[in-house]
C-alpha positions as CSV (number, residue, x, y, z in Angstrom):
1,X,52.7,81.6,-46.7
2,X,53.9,83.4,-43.5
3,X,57.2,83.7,-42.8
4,X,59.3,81.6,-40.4
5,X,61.8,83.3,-37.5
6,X,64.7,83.3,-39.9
7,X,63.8,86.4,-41.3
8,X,64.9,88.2,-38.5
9,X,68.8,86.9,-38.8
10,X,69.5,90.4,-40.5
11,X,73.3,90.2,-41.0
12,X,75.4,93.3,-39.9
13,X,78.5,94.1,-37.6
14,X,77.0,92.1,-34.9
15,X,76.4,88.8,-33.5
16,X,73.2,86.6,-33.2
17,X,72.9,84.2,-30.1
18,X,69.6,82.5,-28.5
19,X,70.0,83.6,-24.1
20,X,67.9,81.8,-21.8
21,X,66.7,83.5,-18.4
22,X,64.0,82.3,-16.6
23,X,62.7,79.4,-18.5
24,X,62.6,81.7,-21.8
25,X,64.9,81.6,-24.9
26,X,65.4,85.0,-26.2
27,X,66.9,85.8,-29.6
28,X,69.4,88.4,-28.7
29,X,71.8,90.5,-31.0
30,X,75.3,92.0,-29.8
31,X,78.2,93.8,-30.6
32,X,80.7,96.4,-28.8
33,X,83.0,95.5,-25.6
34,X,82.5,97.4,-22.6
35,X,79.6,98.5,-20.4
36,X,76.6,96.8,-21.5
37,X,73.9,98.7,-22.7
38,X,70.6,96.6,-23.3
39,X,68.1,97.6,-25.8
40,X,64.5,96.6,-25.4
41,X,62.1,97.6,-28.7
42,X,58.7,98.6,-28.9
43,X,55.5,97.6,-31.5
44,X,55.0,96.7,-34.1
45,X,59.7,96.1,-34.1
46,X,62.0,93.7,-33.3
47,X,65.7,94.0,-32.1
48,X,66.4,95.6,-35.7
49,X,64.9,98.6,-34.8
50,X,68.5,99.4,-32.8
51,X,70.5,98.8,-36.3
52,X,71.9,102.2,-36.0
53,X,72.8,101.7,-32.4
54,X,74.3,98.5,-32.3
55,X,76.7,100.4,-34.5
56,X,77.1,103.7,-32.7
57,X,77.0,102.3,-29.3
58,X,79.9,100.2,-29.8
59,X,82.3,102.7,-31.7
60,X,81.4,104.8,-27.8
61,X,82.8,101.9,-25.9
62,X,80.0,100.0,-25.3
63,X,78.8,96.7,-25.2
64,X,74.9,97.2,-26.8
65,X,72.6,94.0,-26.7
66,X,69.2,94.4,-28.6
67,X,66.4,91.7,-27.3
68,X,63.3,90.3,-29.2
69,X,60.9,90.7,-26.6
70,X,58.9,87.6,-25.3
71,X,56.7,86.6,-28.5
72,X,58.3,88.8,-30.8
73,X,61.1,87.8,-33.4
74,X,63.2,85.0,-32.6
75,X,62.1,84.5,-28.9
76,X,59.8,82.1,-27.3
77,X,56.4,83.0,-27.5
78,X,54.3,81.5,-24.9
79,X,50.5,82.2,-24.2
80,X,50.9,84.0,-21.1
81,X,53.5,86.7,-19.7
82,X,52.4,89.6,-20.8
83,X,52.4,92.0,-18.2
84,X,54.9,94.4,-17.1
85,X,56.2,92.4,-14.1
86,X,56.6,89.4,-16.0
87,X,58.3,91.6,-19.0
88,X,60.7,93.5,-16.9
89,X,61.6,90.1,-15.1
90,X,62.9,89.3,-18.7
91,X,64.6,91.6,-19.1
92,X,66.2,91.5,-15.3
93,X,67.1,87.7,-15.9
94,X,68.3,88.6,-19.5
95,X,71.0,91.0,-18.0
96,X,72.3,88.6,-15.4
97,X,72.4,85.9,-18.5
98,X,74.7,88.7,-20.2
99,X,77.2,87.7,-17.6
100,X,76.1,91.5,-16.3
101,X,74.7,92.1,-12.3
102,X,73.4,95.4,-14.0
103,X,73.4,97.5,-17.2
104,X,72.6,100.7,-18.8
105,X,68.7,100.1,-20.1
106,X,67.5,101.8,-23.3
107,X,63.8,101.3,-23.8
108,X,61.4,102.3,-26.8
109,X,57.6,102.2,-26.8
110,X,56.4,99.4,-24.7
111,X,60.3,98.5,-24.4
112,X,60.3,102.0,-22.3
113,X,57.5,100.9,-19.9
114,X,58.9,97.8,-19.0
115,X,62.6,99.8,-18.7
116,X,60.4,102.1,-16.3
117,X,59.2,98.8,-14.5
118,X,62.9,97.5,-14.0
119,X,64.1,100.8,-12.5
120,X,61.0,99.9,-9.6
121,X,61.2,96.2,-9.5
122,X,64.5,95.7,-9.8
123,X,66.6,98.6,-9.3
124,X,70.0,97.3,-8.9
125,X,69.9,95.8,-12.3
126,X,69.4,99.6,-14.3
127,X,72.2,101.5,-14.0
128,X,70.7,104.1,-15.9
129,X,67.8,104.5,-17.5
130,X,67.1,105.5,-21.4
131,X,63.3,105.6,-22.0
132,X,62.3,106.8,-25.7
133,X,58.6,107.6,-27.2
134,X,57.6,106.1,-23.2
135,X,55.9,108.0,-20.5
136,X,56.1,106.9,-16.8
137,X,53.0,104.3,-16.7
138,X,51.4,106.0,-13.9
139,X,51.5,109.0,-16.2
140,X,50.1,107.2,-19.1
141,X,47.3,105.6,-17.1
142,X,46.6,109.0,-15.4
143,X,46.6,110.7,-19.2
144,X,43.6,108.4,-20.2
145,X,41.8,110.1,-18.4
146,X,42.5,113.4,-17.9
147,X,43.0,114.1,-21.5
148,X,40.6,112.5,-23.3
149,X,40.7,114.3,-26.4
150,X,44.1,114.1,-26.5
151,X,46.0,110.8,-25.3
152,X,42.5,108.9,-25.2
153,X,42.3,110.1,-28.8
154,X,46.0,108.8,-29.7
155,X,45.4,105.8,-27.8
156,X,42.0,104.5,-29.7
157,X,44.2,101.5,-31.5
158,X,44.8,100.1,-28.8
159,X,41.4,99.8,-27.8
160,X,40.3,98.2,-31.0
161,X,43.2,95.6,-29.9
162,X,41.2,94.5,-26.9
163,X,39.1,92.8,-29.6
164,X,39.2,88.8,-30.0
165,X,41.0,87.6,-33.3
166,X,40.0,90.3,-35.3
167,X,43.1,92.6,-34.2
168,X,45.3,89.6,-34.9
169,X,43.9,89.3,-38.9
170,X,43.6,92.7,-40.0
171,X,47.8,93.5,-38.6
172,X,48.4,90.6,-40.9
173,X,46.3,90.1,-43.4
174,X,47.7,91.8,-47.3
175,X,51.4,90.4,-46.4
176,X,51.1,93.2,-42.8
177,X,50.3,96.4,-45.0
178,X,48.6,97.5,-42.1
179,X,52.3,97.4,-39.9
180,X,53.4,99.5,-42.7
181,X,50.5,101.9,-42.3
182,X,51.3,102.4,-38.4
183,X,54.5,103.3,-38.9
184,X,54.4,105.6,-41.4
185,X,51.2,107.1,-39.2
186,X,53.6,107.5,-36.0
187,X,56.1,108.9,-38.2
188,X,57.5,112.5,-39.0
189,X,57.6,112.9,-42.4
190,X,59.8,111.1,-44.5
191,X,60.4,107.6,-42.9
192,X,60.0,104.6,-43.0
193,X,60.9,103.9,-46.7
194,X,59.4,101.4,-48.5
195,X,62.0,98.7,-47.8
196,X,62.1,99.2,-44.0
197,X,58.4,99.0,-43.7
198,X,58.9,95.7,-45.7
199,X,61.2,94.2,-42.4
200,X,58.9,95.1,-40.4
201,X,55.5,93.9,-41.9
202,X,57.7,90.4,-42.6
203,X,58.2,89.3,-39.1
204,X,55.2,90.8,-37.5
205,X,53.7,87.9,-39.9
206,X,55.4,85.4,-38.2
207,X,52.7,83.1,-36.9
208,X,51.7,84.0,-33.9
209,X,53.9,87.7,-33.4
210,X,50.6,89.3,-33.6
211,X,48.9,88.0,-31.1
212,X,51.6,88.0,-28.4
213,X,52.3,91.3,-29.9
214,X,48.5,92.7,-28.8
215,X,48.4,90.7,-25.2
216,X,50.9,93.8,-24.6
217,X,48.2,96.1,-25.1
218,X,45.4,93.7,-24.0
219,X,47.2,93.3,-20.5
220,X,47.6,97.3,-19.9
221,X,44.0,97.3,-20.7
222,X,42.4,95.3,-19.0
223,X,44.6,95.5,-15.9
224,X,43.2,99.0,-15.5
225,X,40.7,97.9,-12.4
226,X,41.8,94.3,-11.6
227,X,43.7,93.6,-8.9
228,X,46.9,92.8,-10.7
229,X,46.6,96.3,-12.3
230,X,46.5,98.3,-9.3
231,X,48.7,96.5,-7.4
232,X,50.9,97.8,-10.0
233,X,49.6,101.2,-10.2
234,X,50.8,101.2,-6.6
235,X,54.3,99.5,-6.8
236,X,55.3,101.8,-9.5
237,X,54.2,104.9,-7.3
238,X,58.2,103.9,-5.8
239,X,61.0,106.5,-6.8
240,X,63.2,106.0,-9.1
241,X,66.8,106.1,-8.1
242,X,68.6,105.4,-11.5
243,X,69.8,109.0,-13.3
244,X,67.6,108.9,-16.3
245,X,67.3,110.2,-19.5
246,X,64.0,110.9,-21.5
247,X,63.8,111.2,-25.0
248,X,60.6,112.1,-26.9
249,X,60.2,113.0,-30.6
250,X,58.7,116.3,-31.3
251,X,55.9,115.4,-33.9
252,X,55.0,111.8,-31.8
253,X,51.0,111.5,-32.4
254,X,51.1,108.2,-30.5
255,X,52.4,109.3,-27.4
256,X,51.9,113.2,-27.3
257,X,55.0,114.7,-25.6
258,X,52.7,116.2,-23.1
259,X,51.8,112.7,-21.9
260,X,55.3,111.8,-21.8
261,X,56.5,115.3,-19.9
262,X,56.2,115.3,-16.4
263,X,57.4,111.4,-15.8
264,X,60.7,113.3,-14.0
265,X,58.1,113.3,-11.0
266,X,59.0,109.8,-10.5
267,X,63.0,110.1,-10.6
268,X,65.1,110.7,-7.7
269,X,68.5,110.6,-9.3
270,X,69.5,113.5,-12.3
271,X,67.0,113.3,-14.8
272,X,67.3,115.2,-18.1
273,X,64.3,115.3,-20.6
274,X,65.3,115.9,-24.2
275,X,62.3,116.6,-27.1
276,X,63.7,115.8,-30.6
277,X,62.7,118.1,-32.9
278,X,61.6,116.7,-36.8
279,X,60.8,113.5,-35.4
280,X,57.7,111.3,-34.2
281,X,57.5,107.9,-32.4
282,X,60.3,106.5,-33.6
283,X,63.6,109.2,-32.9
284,X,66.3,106.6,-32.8
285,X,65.2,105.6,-36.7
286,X,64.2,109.2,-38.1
287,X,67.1,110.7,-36.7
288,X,69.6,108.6,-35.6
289,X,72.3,111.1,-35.9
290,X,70.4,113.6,-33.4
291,X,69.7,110.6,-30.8
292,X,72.9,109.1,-30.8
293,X,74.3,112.5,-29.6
294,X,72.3,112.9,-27.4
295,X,72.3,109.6,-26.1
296,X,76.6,108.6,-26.3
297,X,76.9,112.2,-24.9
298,X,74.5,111.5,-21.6
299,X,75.6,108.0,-21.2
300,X,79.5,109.3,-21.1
301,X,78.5,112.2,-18.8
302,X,79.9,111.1,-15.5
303,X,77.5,113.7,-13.9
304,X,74.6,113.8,-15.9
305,X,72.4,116.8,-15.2
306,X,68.8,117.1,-13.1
């Protein structure tokens, strides 16, 4: 029997709440007073992926607020929406429903290219930009070609997701022991332990996670020659005017830090690029300790470096 969305009320020094913005109910977790720092996760996660930061952030003087993305979790999941614009218009709307005109936004994963998205769309809603394991799109688009034995070769998952119902079964099917395999694949060595591939494999089986889960992938696709796709390619050719910081684990075999490297092209404002050595695709879980240094100690930099 799948699971239902309560599995995804994890308890912990924080507060659950359900924030509308633009027609969409989002399950959103909080804790901390002070600047607000929003935290958007990647796949196959949830909000839980911040547990470490919801703590840390807070103890800084900050107000941290960790989203389920639309289809994910606890939030709506409608049959359309997937694309970047539509995503980063979340997550635009989901600040101003913070009570917040803008905010400090930490992105993982596919969480970092719709934080990359915001700072074009809407750039008076990031403050500052935190992207983790998350290359500028235009660089990931770019690195599908150009290094096809590399990125390409990272990246063959995703192709297999532009499938019809047959991605959707096989994440799912054995109570999501394939979720648990991804992880530990994206890893460094070491994480995730048994019981935190468990949370995760849990609510990627709640019904229909999966599928909104690979319209993600389907949409950056297939968007790759259509109209909508480069009409984006070309929107996010904008600079970036938010100081931004870039941090990228070491041993990532999903994104290869080379991909990644070389998204400060896009940035304007200081931009600092920090590679986190011992850790793969998930550096804010693996090492928590060594991110949240190196993010607290950016974010309270009043002068953050180029």
């Amino acid at each position: 029997m799948a699971p239902d969305e309560s599995v995804v009320q994890i308890e912990g020094p924080w507060k659950h709440r359900a924030v509308h913005a633009g027609g969409t109910r989002f399950h959103v977790v909080e804790a901390g007073e002070g600047p607000l720092v929003l935290l958007l996760h990647g796949f196959p996660q949830f909000w839980w992926t911040w547990r470490n930061q919801l703590r840390s952030l807070p103890a800084a003087g900050f107000r941290a607020a960790a989203v389920d993305l639309r289809g994910y979790g606890g939030s709506d999941k409608p049959p359309r929406g997937y694309d970047l614009p539509t995503l980063a218009g979340d997550a635009s709307g989901l600040i101003r429903a913070l009570g917040e005109t803008g905010a400090i936004v930490v992105g993982h994963d596919w969480g970092g290219l719709l934080a990359w998205t915001m700072a074009v769309l809407d750039p008076k809603c990031v403050r500052r930009l935190v992207t983790v394991s998350a290359p500028h799109p235009l660089r990931m688009r770019r690195s599908l070609v150009t290094d096809p034995f590399g990125q390409l070769r990272a990246t063959r998952p995703s192709i297999g997701y532009q499938l019809p119902l047959l991605p959707e079964r096989r994440l799912t099917r054995n109570d999501g022991s394939l979720v648990g395999k991804i992880l530990d694949a994206w890893s460094g060595p070491g994480w995730p332990d048994a019981q935190t591939a468990r949370v995760y494999r849990e609510a990627f089986r709640i019904p229909t996670v999966a599928h909104c889960a690979l319209e993600y992938h389907r949409w950056f696709g297939r968007s790759q020659f259509r109209p909508d796709g480069l009409r984006f390619a070309r929107t996010m050719r904008a600079e970036i005017e938010a100081p931004t910081l870039q941090l990228h684990g070491a041993l990532d075999r999903r994104v290869l830090p080379r991909t990644a490297q070389g998204s400060g092209g896009y940035v304007t404002a200081p931009y600092r690029w920090r590679l986190i050595e011992g850790a793969g695709h998930f550096p804010h879980e693996e090492t928590p300790d060594v991110f949240d240094a190196e993010l607290i100690g950016w974010l309270t930099d009043p002068e953050p470096d180029r």
